[in-house]
N, C-alpha and C positions, 0 to 999 in steps of 0.2 A: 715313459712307462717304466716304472720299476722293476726290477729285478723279482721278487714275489710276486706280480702279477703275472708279470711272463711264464716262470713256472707253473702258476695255478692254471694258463692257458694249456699249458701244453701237456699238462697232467690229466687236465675235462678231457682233449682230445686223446689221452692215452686212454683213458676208462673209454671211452665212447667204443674205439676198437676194440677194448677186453667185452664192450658187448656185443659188437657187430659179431666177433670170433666165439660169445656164446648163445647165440642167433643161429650159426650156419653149425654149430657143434651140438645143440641139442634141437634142433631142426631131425634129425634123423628118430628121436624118441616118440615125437608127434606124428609124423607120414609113414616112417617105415613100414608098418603094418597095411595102411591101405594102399602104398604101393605095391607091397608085395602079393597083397589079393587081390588085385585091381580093382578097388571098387571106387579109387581116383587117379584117373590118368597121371602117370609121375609125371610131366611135365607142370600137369595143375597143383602138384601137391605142395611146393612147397609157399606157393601164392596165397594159397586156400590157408594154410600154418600161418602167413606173415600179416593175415587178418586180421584171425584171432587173436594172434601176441597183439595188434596196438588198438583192439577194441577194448583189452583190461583196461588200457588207461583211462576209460569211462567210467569204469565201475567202481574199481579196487583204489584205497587209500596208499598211506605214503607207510604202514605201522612197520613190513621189513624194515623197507629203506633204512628207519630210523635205528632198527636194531642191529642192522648191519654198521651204520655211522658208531654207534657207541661199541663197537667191536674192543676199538684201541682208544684211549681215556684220549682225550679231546690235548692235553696237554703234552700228549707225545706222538700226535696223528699227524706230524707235518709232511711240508713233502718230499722229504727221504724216506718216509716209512709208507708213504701211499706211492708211491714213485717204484719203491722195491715190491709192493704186495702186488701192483698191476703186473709188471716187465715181468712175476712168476705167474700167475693167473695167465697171459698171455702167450708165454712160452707154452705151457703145459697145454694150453688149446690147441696151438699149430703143431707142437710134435706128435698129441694123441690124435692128431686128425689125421697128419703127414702119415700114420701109421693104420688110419682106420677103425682105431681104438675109441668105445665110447667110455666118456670119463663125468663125472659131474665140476662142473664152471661153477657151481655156488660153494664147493667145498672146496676149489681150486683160490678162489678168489680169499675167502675166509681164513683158509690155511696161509694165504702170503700174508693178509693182514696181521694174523695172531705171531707169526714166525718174527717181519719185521717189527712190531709193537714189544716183543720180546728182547728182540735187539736193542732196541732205541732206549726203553725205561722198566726192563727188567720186567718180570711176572705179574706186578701188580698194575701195569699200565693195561693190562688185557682184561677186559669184561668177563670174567669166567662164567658167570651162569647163563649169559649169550651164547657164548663156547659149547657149552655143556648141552643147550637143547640142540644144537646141531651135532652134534659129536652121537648124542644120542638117538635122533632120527637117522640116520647113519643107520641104523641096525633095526629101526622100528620101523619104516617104509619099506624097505622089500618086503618086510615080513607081513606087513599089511595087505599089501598088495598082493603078495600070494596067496594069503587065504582071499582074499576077496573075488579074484581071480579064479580058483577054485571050484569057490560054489556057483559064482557066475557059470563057469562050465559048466558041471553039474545043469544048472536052470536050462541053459542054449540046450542041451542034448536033451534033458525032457520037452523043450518045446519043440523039436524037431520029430521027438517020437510022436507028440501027441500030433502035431498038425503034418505032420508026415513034409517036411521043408526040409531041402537040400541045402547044403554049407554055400553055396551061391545063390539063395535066394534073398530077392533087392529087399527085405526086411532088412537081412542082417547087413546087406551092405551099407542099408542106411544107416544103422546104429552104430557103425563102425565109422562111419561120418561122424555122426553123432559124438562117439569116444574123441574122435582123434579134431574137435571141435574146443571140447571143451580139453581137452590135454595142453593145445595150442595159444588156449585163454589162459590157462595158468601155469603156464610158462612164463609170459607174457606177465600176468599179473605176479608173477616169484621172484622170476630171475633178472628182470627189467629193474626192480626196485631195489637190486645190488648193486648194482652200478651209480643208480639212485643213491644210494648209503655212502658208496665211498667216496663221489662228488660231495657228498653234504659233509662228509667228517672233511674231509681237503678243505670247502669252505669256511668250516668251523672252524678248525686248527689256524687258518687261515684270518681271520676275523670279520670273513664276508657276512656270513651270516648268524645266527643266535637258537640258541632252543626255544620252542613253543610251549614250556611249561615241563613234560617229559618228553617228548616226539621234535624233531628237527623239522626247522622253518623250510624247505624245501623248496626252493625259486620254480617258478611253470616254467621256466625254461628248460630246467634239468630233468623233471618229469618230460616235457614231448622229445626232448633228443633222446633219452634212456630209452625210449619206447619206439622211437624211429629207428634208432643204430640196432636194436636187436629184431626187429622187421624186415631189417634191410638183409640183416646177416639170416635170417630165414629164408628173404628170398633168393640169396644165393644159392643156398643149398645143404654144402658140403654132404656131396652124394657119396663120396667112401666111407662118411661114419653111417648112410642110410643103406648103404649095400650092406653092410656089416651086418646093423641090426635087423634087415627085412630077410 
């Protein structure tokens, strides 16, 4: 066994953990809330979360994955630059968790790629307009989200005036299933396929595998462990970043 293959072993199993640790770290954005109105016993909740996350892999294709693999130009992705973007991505999970701090693991994971890709072949080895649509949702998803949120509110308080429903009636608990159902699906279908991308650019740099035209050739192997190790790390928990947030 060569020396490159060994490394590429132990780098699969280093992403594997950078998704099991963003499994049990954004575990808390999915459940917090129906734990904290109990409208799912926290015992069930994070079970109920680790469903959802590996039922995406039914549905949703590989198109992250691949945008996250062309992060760092394929000629300077080897594994000293996937080696350093994981060991930061990984770090920044356990001490914002150690802390109870909620953080985002896709801008964690991104930022070591771009930082080490920078290292390795200077400015131009980094896909910039990759960069740039995450840099710029960054600022356009909160804000989404809070209007959207909003008038949602607004809507829930006129349906409660008109049908005269208390803030614990099993309507809204069910919808609040409902929410935190599909929150947990695309999770699962977003964050799974980072781990996804950075196994593929590893393989590529590596010359396991080949691009499929634009999109990377993605082995099913990589896709069901991506999607199990961040299930898995759901179903742990990590209940300090879900006390935080609920």
């Amino acid at each position: 066994m060569d020396i490159l293959l060994i490394s590429v072993i132990v780098l699969v199993a280093l992403a594997l953990i950078f998704d099991f640790t963003n499994g049990f770290h954004d575990a808390a954005n999915t459940v917090a809330t129906v734990v904290a109105t109990r409208a799912l016993p926290a015992k069930w909740a994070p079970a109920f979360a680790a469903v959802f996350n590996f039922l995406a892999y039914f549905v949703v294709g590989t198109a992250v994955a691949s945008t996250i693999a062309k992060t760092v130009d394929s000629k300077f992705a080897g594994t000293a630059v996937v080696f350093a973007a994981l060991f930061a991505a990984v770090a920044w999970n356990y001490i914002t968790w150690h802390l109870g701090m909620p953080s985002s693991s896709s801008h964690a994971i991104i930022g070591g790629l771009v930082g080490a890709g920078i290292a390795a072949g200077g400015m131009e080895a980094i896909a910039w307009d990759s960069v740039k649509k995450t840099a710029l949702f960054i600022v356009i998803s909160p804000l989404v989200a809070f209007v959207v949120a909003f008038l949602i509110m607004y809507l829930v308080w006129a349906i409660q005036k008109l049908f005269k429903m208390h803030d614990d009636h099993p309507v809204f608990k069910g919808a609040q299933l409902v929410s935190a159902a599909a929150l947990s699906f695309g999770h699962g279908a977003n964050d799974a396929q980072k781990t996804m991308g950075v196994i593929g650019a590893l393989l590529l740099g590596a010359g396991y595998i080949e691009m499929n035209g634009k999109n990377l050739a993605i082995p099913l192997w990589v896709e069901i462990a991506a999607y199990t190790a961040i299930a898995i790390g759901t179903l742990w928990g990590g209940w300090k970043i879900i006390e935080t947030m609920g």
